[in-house]
PDBQT receptor file of N, H, CA, C and O in Angstrom, charges set to zero:
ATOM      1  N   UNK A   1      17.345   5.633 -28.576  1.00  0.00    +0.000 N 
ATOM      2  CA  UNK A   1      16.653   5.252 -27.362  1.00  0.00    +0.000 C 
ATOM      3  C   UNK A   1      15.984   3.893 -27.593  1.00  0.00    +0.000 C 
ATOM      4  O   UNK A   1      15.517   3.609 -28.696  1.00  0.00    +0.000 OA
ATOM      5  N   UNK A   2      15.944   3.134 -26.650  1.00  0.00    +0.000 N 
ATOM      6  H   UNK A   2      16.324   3.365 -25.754  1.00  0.00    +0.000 HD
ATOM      7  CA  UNK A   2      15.522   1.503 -26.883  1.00  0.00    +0.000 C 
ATOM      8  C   UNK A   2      13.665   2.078 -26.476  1.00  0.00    +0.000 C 
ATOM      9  O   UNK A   2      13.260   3.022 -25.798  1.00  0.00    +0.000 OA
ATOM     10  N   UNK A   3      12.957   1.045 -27.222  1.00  0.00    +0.000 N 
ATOM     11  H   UNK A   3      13.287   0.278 -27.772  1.00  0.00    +0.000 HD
ATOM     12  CA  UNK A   3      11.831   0.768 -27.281  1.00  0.00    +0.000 C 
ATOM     13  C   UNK A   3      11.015   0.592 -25.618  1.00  0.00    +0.000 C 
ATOM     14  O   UNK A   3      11.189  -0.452 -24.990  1.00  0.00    +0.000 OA
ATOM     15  N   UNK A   4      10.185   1.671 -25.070  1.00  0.00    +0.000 N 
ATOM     16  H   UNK A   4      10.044   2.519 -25.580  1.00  0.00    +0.000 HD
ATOM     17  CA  UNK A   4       9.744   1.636 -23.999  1.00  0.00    +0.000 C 
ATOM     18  C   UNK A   4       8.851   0.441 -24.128  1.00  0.00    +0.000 C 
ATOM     19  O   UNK A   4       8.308  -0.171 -25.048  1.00  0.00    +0.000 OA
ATOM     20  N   UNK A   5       8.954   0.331 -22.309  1.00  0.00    +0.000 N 
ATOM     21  H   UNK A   5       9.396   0.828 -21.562  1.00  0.00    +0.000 HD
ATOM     22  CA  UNK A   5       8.255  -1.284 -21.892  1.00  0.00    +0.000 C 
ATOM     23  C   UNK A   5       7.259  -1.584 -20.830  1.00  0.00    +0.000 C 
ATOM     24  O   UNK A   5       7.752  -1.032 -19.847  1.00  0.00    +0.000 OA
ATOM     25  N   UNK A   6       6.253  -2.083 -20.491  1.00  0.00    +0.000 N 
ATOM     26  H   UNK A   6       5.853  -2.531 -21.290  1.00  0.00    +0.000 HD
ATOM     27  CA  UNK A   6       5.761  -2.161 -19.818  1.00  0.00    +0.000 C 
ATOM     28  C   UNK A   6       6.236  -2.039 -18.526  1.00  0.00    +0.000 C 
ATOM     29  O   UNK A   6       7.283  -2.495 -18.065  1.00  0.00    +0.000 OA
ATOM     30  N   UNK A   7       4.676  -0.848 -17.537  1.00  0.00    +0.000 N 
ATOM     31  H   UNK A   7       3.826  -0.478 -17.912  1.00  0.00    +0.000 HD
ATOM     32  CA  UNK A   7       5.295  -1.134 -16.144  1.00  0.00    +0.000 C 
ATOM     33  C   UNK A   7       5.096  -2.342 -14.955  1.00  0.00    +0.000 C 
ATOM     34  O   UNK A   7       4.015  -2.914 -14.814  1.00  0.00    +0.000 OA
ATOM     35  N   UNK A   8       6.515  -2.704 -13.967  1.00  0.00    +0.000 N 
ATOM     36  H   UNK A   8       7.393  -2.239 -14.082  1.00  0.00    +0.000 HD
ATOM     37  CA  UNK A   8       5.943  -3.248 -13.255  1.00  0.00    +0.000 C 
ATOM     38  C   UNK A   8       5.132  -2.980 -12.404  1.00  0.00    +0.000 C 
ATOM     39  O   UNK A   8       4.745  -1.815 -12.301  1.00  0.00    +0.000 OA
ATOM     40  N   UNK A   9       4.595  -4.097 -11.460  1.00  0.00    +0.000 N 
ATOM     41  H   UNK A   9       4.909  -5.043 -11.543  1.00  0.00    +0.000 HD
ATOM     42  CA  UNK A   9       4.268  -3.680 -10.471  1.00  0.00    +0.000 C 
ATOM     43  C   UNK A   9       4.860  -2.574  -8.939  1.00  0.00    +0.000 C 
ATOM     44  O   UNK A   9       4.217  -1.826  -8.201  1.00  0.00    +0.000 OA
ATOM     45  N   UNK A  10       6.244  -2.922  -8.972  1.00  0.00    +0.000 N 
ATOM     46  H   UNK A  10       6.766  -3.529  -9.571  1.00  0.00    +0.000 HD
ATOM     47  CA  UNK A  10       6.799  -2.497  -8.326  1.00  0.00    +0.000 C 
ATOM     48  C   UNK A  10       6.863  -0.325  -8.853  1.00  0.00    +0.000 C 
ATOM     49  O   UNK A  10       6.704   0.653  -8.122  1.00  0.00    +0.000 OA
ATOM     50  N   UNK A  11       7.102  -0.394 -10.074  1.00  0.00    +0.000 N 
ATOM     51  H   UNK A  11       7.232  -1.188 -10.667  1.00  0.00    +0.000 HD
ATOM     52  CA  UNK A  11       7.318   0.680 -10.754  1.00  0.00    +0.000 C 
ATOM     53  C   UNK A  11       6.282   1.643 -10.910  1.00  0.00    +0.000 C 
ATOM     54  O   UNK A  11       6.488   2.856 -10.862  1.00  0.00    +0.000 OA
ATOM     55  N   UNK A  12       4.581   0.838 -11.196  1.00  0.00    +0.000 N 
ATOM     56  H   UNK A  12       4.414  -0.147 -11.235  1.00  0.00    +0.000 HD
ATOM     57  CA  UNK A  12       3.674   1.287 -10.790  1.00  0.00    +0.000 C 
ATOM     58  C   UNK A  12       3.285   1.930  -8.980  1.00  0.00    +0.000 C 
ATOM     59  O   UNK A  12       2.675   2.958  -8.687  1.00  0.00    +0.000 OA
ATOM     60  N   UNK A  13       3.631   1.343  -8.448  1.00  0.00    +0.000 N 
ATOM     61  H   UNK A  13       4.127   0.508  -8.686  1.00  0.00    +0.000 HD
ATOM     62  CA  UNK A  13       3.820   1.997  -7.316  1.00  0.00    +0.000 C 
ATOM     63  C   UNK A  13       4.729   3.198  -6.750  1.00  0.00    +0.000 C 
ATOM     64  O   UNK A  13       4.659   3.979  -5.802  1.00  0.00    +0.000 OA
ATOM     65  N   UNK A  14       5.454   2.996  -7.616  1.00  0.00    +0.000 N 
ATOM     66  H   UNK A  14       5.511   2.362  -8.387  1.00  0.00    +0.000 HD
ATOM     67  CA  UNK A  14       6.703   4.061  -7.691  1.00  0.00    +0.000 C 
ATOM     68  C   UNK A  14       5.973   5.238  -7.736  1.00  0.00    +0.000 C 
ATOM     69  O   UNK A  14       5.955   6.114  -6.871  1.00  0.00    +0.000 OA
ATOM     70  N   UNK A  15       5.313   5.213  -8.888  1.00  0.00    +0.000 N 
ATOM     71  H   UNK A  15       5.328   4.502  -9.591  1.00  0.00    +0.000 HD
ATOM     72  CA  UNK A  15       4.435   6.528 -10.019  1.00  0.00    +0.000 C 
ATOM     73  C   UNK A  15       3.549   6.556  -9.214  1.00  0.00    +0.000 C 
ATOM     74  O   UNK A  15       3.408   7.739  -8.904  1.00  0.00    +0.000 OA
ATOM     75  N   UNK A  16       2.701   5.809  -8.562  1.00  0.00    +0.000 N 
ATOM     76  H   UNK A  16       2.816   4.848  -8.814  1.00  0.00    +0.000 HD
ATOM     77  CA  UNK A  16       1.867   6.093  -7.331  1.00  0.00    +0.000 C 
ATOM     78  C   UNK A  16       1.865   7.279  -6.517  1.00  0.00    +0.000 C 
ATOM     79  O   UNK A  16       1.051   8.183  -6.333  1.00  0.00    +0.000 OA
ATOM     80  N   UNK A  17       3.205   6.966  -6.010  1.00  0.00    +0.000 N 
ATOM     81  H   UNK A  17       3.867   6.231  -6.160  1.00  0.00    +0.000 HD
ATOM     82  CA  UNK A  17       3.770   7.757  -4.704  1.00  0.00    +0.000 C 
ATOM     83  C   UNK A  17       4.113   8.845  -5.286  1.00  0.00    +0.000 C 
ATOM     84  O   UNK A  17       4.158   9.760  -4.464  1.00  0.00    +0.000 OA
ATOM     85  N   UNK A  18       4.464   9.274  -6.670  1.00  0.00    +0.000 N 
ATOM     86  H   UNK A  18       4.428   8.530  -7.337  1.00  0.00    +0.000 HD
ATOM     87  CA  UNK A  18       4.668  10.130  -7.090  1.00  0.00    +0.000 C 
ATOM     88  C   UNK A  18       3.553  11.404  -7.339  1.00  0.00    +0.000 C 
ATOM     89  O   UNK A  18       3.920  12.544  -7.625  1.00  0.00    +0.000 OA
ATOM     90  N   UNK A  19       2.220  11.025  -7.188  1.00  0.00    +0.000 N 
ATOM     91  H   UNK A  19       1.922  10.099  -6.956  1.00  0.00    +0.000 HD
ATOM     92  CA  UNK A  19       1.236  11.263  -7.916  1.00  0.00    +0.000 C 
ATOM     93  C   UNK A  19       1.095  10.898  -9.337  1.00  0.00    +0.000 C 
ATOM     94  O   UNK A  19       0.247  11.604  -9.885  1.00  0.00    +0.000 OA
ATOM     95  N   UNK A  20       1.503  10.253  -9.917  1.00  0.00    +0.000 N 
ATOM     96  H   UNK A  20       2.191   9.680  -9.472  1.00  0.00    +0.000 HD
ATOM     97  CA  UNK A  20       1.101  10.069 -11.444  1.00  0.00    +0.000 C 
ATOM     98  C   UNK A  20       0.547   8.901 -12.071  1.00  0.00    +0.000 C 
ATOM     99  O   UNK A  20       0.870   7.739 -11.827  1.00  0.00    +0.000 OA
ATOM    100  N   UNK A  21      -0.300   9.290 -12.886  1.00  0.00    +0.000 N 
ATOM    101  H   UNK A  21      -0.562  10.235 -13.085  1.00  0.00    +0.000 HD
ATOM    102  CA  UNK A  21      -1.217   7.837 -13.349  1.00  0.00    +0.000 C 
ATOM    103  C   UNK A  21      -0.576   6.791 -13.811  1.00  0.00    +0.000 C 
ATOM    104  O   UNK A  21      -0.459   6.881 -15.033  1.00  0.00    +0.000 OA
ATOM    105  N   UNK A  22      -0.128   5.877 -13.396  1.00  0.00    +0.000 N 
ATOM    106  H   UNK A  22      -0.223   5.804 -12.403  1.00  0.00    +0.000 HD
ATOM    107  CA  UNK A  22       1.143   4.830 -14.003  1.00  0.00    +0.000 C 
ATOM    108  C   UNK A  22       0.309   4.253 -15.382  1.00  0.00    +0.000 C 
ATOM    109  O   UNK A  22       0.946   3.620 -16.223  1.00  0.00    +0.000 OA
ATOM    110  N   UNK A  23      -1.091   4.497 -15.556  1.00  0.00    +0.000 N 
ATOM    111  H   UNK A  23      -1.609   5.011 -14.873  1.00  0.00    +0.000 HD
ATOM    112  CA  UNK A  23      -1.772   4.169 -17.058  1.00  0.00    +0.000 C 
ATOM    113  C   UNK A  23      -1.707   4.984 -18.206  1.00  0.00    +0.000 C 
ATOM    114  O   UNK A  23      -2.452   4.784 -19.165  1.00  0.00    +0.000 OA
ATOM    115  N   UNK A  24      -0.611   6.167 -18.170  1.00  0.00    +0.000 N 
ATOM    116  H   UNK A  24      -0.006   6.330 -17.390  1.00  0.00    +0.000 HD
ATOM    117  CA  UNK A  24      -0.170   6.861 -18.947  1.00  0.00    +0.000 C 
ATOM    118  C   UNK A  24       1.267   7.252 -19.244  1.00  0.00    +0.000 C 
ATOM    119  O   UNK A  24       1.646   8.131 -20.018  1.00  0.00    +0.000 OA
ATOM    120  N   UNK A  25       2.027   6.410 -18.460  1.00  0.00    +0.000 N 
ATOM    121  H   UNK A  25       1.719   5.696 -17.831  1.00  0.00    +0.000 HD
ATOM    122  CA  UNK A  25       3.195   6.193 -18.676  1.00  0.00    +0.000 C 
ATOM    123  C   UNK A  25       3.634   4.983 -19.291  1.00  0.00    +0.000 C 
ATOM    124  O   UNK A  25       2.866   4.118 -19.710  1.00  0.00    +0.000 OA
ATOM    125  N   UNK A  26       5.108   4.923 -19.350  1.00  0.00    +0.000 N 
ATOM    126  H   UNK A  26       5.732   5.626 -19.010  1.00  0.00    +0.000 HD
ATOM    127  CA  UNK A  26       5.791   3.668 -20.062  1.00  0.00    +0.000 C 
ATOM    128  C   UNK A  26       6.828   4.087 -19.429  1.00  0.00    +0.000 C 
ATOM    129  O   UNK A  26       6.999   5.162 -18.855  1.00  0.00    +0.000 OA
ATOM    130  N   UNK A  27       8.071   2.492 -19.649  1.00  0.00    +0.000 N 
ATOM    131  H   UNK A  27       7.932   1.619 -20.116  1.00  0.00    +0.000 HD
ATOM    132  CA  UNK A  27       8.998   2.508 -18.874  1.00  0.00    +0.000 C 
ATOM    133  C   UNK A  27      10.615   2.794 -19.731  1.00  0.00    +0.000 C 
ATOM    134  O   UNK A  27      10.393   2.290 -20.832  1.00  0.00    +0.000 OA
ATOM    135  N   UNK A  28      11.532   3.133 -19.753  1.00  0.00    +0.000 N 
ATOM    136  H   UNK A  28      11.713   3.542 -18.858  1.00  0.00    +0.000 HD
ATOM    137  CA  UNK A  28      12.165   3.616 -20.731  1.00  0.00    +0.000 C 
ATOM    138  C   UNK A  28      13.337   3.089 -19.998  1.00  0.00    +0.000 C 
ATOM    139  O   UNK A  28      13.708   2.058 -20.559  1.00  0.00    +0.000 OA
ATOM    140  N   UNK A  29      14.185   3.422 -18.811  1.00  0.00    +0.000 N 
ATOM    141  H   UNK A  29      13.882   4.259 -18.355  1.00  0.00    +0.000 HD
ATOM    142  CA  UNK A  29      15.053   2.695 -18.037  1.00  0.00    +0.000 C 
ATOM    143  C   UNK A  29      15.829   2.924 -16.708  1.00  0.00    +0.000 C 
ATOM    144  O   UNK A  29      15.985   4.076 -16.302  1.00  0.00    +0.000 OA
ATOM    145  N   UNK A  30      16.182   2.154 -16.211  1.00  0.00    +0.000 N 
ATOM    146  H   UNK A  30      16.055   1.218 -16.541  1.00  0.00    +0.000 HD
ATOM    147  CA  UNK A  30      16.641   2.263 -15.270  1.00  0.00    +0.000 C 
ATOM    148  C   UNK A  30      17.807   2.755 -14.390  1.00  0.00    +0.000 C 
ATOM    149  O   UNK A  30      18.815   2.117 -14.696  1.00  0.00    +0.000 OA
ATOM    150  N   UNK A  31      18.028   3.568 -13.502  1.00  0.00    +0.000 N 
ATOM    151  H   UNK A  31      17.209   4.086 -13.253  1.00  0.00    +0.000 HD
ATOM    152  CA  UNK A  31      19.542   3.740 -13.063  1.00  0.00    +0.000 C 
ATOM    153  C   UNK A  31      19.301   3.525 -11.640  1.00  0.00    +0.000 C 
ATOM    154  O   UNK A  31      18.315   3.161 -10.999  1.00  0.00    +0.000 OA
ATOM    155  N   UNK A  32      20.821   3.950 -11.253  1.00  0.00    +0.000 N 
ATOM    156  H   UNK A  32      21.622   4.246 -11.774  1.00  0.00    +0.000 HD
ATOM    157  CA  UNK A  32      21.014   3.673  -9.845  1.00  0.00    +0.000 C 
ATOM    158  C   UNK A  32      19.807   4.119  -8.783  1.00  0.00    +0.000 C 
ATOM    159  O   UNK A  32      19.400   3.340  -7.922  1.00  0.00    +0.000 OA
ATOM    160  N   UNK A  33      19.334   5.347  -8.937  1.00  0.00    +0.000 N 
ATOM    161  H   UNK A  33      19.665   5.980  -9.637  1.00  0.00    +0.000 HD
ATOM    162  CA  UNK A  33      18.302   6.291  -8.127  1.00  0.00    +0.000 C 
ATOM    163  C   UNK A  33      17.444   6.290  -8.519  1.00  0.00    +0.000 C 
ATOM    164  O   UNK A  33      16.547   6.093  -7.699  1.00  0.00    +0.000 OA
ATOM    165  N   UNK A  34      17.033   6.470  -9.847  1.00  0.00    +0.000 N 
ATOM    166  H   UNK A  34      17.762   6.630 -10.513  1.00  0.00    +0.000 HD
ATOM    167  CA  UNK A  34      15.732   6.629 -10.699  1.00  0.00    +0.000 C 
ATOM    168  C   UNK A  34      15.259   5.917 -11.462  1.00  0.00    +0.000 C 
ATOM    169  O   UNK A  34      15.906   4.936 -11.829  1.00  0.00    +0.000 OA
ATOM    170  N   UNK A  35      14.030   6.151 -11.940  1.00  0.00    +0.000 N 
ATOM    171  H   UNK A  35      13.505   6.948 -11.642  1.00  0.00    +0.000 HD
ATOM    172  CA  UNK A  35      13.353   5.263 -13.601  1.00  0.00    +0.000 C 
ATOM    173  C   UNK A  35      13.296   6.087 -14.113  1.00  0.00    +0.000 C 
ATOM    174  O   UNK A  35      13.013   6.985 -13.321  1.00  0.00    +0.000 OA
ATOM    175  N   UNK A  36      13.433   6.616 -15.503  1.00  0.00    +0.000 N 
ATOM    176  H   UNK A  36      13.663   5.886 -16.147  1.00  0.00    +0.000 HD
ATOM    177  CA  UNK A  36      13.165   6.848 -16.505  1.00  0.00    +0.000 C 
ATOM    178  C   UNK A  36      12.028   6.843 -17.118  1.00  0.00    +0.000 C 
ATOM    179  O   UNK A  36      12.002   5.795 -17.763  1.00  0.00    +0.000 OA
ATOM    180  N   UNK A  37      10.884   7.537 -17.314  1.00  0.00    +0.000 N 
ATOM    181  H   UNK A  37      10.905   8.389 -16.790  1.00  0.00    +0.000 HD
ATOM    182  CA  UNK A  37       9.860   7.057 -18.033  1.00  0.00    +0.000 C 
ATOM    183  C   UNK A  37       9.505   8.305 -19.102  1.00  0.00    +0.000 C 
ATOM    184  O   UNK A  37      10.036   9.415 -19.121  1.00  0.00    +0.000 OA
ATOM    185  N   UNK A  38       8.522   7.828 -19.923  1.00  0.00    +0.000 N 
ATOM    186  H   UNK A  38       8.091   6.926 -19.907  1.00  0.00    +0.000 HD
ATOM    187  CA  UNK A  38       8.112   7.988 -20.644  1.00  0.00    +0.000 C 
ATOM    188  C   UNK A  38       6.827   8.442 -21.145  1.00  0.00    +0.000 C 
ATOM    189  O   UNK A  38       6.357   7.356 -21.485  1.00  0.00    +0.000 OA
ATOM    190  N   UNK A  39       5.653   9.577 -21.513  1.00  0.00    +0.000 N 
ATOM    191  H   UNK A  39       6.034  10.459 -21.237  1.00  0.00    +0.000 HD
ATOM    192  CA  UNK A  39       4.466   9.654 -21.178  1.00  0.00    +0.000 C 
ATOM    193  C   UNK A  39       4.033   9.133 -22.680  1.00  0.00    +0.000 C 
ATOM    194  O   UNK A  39       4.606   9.500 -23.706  1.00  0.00    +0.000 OA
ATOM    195  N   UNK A  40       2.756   8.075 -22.628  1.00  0.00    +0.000 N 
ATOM    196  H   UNK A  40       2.291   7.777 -21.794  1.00  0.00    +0.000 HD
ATOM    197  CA  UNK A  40       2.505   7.304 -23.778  1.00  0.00    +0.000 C 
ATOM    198  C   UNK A  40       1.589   8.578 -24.752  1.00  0.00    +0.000 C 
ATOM    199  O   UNK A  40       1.051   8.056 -25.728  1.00  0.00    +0.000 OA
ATOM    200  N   UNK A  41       1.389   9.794 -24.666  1.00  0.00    +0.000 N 
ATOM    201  H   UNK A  41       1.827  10.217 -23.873  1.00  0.00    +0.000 HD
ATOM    202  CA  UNK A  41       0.784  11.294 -25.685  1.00  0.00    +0.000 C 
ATOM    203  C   UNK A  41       1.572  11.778 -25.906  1.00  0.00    +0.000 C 
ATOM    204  O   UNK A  41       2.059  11.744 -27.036  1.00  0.00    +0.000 OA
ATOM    205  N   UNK A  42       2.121  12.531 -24.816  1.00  0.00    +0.000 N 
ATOM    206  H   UNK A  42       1.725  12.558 -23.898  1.00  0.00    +0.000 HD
ATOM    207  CA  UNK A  42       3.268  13.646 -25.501  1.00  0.00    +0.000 C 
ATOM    208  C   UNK A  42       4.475  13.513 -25.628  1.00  0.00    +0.000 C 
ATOM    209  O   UNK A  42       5.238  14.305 -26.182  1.00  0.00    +0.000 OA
ATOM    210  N   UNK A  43       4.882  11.945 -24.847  1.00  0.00    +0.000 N 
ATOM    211  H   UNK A  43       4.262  11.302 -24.397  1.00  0.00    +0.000 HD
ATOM    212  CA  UNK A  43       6.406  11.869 -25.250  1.00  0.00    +0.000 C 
ATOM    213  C   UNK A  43       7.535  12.120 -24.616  1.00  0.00    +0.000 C 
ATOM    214  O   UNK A  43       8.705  11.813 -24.845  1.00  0.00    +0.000 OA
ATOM    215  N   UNK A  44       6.868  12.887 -23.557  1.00  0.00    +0.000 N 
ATOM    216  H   UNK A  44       5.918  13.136 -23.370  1.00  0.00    +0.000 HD
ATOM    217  CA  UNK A  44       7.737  13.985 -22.677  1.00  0.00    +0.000 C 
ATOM    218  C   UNK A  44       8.014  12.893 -21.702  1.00  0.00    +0.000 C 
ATOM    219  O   UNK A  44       7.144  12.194 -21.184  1.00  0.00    +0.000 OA
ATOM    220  N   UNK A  45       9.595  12.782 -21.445  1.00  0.00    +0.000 N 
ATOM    221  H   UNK A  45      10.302  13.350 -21.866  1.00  0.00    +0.000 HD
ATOM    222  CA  UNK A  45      10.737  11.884 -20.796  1.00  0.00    +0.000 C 
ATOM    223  C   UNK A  45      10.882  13.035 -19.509  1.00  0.00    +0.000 C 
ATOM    224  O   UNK A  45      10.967  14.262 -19.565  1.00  0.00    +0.000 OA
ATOM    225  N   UNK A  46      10.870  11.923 -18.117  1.00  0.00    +0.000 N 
ATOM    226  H   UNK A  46      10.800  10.926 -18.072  1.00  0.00    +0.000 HD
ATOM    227  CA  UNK A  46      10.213  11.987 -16.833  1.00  0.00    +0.000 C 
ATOM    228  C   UNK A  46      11.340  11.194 -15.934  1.00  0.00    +0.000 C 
ATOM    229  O   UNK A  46      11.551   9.985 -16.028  1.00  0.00    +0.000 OA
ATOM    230  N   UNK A  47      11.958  12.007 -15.134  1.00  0.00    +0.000 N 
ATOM    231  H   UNK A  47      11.787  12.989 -15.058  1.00  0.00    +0.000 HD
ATOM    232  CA  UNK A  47      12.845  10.955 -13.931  1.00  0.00    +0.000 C 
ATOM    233  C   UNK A  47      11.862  10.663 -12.898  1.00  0.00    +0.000 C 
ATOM    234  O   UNK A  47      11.204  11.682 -12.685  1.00  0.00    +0.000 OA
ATOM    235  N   UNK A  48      11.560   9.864 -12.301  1.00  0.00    +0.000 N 
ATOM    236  H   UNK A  48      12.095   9.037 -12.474  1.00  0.00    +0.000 HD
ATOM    237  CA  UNK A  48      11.345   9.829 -10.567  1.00  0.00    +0.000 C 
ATOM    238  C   UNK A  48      12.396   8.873 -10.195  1.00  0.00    +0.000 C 
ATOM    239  O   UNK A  48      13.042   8.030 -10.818  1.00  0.00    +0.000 OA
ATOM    240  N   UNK A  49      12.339   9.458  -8.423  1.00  0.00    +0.000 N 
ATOM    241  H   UNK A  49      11.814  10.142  -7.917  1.00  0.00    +0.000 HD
ATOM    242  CA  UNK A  49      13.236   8.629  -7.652  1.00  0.00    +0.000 C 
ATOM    243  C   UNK A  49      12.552   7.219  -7.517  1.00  0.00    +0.000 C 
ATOM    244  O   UNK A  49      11.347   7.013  -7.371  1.00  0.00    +0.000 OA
ATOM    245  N   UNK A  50      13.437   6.404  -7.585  1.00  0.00    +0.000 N 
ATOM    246  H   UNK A  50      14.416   6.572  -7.703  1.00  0.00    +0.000 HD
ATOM    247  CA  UNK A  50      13.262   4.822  -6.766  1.00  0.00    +0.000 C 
ATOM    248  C   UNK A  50      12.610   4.704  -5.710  1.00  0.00    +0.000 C 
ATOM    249  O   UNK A  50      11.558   4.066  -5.743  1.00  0.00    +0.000 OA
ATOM    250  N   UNK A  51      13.096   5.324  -4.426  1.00  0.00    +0.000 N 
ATOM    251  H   UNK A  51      13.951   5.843  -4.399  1.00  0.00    +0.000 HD
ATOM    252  CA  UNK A  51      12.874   4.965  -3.144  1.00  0.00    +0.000 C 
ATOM    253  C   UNK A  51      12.096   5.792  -2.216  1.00  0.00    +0.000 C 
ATOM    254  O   UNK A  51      12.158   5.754  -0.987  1.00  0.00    +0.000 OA
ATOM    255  N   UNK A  52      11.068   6.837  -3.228  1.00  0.00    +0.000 N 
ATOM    256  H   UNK A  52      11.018   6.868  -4.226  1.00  0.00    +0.000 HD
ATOM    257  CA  UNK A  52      10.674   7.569  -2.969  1.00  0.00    +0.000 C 
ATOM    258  C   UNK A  52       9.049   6.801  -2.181  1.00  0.00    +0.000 C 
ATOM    259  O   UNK A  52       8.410   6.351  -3.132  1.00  0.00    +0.000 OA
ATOM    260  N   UNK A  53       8.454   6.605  -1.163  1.00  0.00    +0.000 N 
ATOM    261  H   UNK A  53       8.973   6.971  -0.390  1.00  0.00    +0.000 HD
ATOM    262  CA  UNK A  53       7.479   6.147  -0.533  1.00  0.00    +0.000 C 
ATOM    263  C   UNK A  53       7.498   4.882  -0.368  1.00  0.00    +0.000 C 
ATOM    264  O   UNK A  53       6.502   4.453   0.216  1.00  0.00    +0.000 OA
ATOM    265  N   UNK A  54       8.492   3.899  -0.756  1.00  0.00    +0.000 N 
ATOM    266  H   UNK A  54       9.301   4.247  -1.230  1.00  0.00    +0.000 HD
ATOM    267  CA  UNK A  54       9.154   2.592  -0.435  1.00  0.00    +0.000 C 
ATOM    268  C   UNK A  54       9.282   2.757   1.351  1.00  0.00    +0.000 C 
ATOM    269  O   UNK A  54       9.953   3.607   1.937  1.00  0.00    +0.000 OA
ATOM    270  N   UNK A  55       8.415   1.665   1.989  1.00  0.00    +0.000 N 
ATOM    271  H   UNK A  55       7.870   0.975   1.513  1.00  0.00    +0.000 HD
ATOM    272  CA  UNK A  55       8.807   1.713   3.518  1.00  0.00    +0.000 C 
ATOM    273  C   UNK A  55       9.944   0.238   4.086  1.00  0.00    +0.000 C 
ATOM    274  O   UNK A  55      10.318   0.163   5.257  1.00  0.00    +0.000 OA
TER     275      UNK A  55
């Protein structure tokens, strides 16, 4: 697995809409629908959708 990376802005908003603290995540990668992330304690690997609260 490649070295998780800072979130953007855009991505932070993502995790927003998701409910989740985007200050405890990291970014791991990208696909067609989703991000990939990463929680910076336990480690535990996380899909959300892309376009999820995007207007």
């Amino acid at each position: 697995m490649k070295q998780p990376k800072r979130l953007t802005c855009e991505q932070k908003r993502c995790l927003s809409a998701h409910s989740l603290n985007w200050k405890e995540w990291m970014f791991v990668e990208e696909t067609e629908f989703c991000y990939r992330i990463i929680n910076k304690k336990t480690g535990a690997i996380k899909s959300v959708d892309k376009f999820r609260g995007r207007r």
